[in-house]
N, C-alpha and C positions, 0 to 999 in steps of 0.2 A: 184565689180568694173565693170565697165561699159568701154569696150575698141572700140572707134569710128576709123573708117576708112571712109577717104575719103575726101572731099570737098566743098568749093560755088564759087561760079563762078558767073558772070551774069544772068545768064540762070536759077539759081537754086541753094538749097540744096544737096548734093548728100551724103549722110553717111550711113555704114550699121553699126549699134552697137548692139555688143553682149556684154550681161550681164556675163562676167564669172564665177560670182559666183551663176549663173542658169545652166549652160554648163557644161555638163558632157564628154564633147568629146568623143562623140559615132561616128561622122561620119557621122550621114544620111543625114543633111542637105551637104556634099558635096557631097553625092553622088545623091542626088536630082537637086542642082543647075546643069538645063540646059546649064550654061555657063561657069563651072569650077571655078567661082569665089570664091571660100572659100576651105581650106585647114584646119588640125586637126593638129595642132605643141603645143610643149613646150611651154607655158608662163613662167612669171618669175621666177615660183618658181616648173618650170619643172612639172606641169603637163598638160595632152595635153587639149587642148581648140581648139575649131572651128576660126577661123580667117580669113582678106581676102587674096589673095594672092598677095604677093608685089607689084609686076608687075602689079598689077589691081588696086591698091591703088589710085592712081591717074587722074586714066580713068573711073571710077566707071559708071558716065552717059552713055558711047560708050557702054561698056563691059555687065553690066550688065540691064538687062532688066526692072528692079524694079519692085520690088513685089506689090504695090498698081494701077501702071501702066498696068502690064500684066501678071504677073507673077501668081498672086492670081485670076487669071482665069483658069488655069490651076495646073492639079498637077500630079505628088509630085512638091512642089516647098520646097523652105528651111523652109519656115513658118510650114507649115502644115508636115515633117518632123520630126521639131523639136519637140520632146515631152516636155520638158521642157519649152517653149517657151522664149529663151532667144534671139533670134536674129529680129531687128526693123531693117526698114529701111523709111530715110526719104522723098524719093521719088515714 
């Protein structure tokens, strides 16, 4: 399953989607993201998955930098992190 967070707006796409059933909720992509946007909680059926954090859900553009934008110039970023690679983003 494939869980998106975020939005479109005028301006753009903004969505980060992680594949959960690639997600092993190890953690590194949050402890990578430079902007604290993703967190490792319980999904539905309680086991832990990477996700963004609520509070950012909405602001994704402001908050987080995007990985094709700038992020993926530098690292660790959540891509290069993730070993599985289950987290896209469409900005």
């Amino acid at each position: 399953m494939r869980a998106n967070y975020g939005y479109a707006d005028g301006s753009g796409e903004y969505y980060i989607t992680i594949d959960t059933n690639l997600c092993d909720g190890c953690g590194d992509c949050v402890a990578a993201c430079p902007r604290d946007v993703l967190e490792v909680t319980p999904d539905d059926y309680d086991e832990m998955k990477a996700a963004v954090r609520r509070e950012h859900a909405k602001s994704l553009s402001y908050v987080c930098f995007g990985y094709h934008a700038k992020c993926s110039k530098s690292t660790p970023n959540c891509h290069s992190a993730c070993k599985t690679d289950a987290i896209r983003h469409s900005w």
